[in-house]
C-alpha positions as CSV (number, residue, x, y, z in Angstrom):
1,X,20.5,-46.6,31.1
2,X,17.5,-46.4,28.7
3,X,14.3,-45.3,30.4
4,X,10.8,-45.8,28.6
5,X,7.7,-44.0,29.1
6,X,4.7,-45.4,27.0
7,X,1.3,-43.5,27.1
8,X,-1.5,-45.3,25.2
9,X,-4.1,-43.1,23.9
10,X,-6.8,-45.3,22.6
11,X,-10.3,-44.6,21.1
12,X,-12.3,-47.6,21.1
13,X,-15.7,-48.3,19.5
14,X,-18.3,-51.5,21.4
15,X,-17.9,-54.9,19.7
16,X,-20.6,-56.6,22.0
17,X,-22.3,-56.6,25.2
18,X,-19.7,-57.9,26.8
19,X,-17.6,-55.0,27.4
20,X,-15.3,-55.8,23.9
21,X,-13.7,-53.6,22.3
22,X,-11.8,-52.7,19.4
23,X,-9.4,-50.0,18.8
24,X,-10.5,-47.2,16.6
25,X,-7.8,-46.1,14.2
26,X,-7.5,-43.7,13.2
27,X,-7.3,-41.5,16.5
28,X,-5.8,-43.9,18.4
29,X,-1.9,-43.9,18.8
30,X,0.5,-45.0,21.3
31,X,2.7,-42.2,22.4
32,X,6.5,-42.8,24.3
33,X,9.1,-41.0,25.7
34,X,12.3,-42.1,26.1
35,X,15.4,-40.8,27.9
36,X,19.0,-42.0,26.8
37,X,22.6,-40.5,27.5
38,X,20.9,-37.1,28.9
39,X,18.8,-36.7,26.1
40,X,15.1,-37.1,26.3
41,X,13.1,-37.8,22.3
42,X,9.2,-38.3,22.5
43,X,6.8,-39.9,19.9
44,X,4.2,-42.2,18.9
45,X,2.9,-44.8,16.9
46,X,-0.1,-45.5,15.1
47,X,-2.0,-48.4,12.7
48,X,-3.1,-49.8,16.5
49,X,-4.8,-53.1,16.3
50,X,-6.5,-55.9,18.6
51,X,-8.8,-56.8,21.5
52,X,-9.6,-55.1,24.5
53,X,-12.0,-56.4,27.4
54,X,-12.7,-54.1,29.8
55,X,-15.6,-53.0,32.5
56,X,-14.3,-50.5,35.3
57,X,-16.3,-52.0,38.0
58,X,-14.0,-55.3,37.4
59,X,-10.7,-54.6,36.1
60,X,-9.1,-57.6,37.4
61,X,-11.5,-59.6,34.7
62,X,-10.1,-57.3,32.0
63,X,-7.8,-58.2,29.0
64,X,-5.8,-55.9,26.5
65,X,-4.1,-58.0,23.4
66,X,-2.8,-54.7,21.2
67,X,-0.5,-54.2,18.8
68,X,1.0,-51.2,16.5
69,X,2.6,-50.7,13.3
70,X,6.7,-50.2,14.0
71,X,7.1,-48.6,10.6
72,X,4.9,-45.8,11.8
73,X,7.2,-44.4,14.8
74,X,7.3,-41.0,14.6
75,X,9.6,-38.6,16.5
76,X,8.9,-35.5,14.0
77,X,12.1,-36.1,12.9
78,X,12.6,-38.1,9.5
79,X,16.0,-38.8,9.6
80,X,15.8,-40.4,13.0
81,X,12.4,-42.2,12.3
82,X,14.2,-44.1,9.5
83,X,17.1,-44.8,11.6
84,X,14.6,-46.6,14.1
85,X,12.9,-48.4,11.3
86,X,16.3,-50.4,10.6
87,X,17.6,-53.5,11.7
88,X,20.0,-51.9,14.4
89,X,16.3,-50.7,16.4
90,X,13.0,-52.3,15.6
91,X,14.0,-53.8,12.4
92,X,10.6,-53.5,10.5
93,X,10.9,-55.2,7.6
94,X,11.5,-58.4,10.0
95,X,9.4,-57.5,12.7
96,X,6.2,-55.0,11.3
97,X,4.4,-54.9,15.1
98,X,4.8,-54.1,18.3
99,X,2.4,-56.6,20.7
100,X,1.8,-55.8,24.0
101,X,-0.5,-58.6,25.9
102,X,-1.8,-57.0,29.4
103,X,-1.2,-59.8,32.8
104,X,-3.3,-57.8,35.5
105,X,-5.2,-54.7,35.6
106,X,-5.6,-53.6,39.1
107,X,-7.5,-50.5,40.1
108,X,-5.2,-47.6,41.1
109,X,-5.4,-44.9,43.9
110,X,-7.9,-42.5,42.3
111,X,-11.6,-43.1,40.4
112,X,-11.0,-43.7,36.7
113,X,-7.6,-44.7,37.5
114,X,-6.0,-47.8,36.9
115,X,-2.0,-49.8,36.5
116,X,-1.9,-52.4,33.6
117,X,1.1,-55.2,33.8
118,X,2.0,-57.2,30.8
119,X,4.5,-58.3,28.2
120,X,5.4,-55.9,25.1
121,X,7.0,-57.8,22.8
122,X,9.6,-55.8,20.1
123,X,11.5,-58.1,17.6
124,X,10.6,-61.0,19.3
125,X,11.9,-60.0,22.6
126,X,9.3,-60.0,25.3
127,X,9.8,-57.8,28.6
128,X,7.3,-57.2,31.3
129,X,6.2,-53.2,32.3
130,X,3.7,-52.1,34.2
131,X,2.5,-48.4,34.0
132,X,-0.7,-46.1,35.2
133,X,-3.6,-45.4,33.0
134,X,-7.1,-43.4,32.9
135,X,-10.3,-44.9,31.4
136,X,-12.8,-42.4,30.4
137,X,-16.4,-43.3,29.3
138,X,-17.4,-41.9,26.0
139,X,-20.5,-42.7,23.6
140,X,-19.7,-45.9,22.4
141,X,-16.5,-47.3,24.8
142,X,-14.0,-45.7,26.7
143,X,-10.4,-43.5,25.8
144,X,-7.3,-44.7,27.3
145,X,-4.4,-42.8,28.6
């Protein structure tokens, strides 16, 4: 059984008053895990794109509607990156992102702390997940984790 951890580490800049955002790349990646037959393989992916909405004091009014570039997975190991990059895996050439549209944000147990639902699609194959994540003020938005 294939387990996926996804962290998304975002740097985003103001687009408006109204709490939109857009992704700053580059400095923004999504980083995974992933454990499969015993063997656990970590890495990210970069060339993020999209729309965030998002005021802490209302997460339940918030929106995330991301995607990445599948070509740029990197495990720091060549070989296996290209292996990923073909048909058998995310088959870039057909599919060249990785969409994830968020459902419900919901404030978590902790200040700062949040759990994000929502469908991440990979060669057109949608799946829900849910999974925890931080938002931390900076200057001119907020970093994601």
């Amino acid at each position: 059984m294939q387990r996926i951890i996804l962290f998304l580490s975002v740097i985003i800049s103001v687009r408006s008053a109204t709490a939109q955002y857009k992704p700053m790349d580059p400095g923004s990646m999504v980083q995974f895990k992933i454990k499969n037959l015993g063997f656990s393989v970590s890495g990210f992916f970069t060339g993020l794109q999209g729309n965030i909405r998002f005021d802490p004091a209302h997460p339940d009014q918030g929106h995330f509607d991301v995607s990445v570039d599948a070509a740029s997975v990197n495990t720091d190991n060549s070989t296996r990156d290209e292996h990923l990059r073909e048909e058998n895996y995310f088959d870039v050439k057909k599919y060249s992102r990785i969409h994830f549209q968020s459902t419900k944000i919901l404030p978590a147990n902790k200040a700062g702390a949040f759990i994000m639902s929502g469908n991440l699609t990979i060669k057109n194959t949608t799946k829900e997940i849910s999974f925890p994540f931080t938002a931390t003020a900076g200057q001119t938005g907020f970093v994601f984790k």
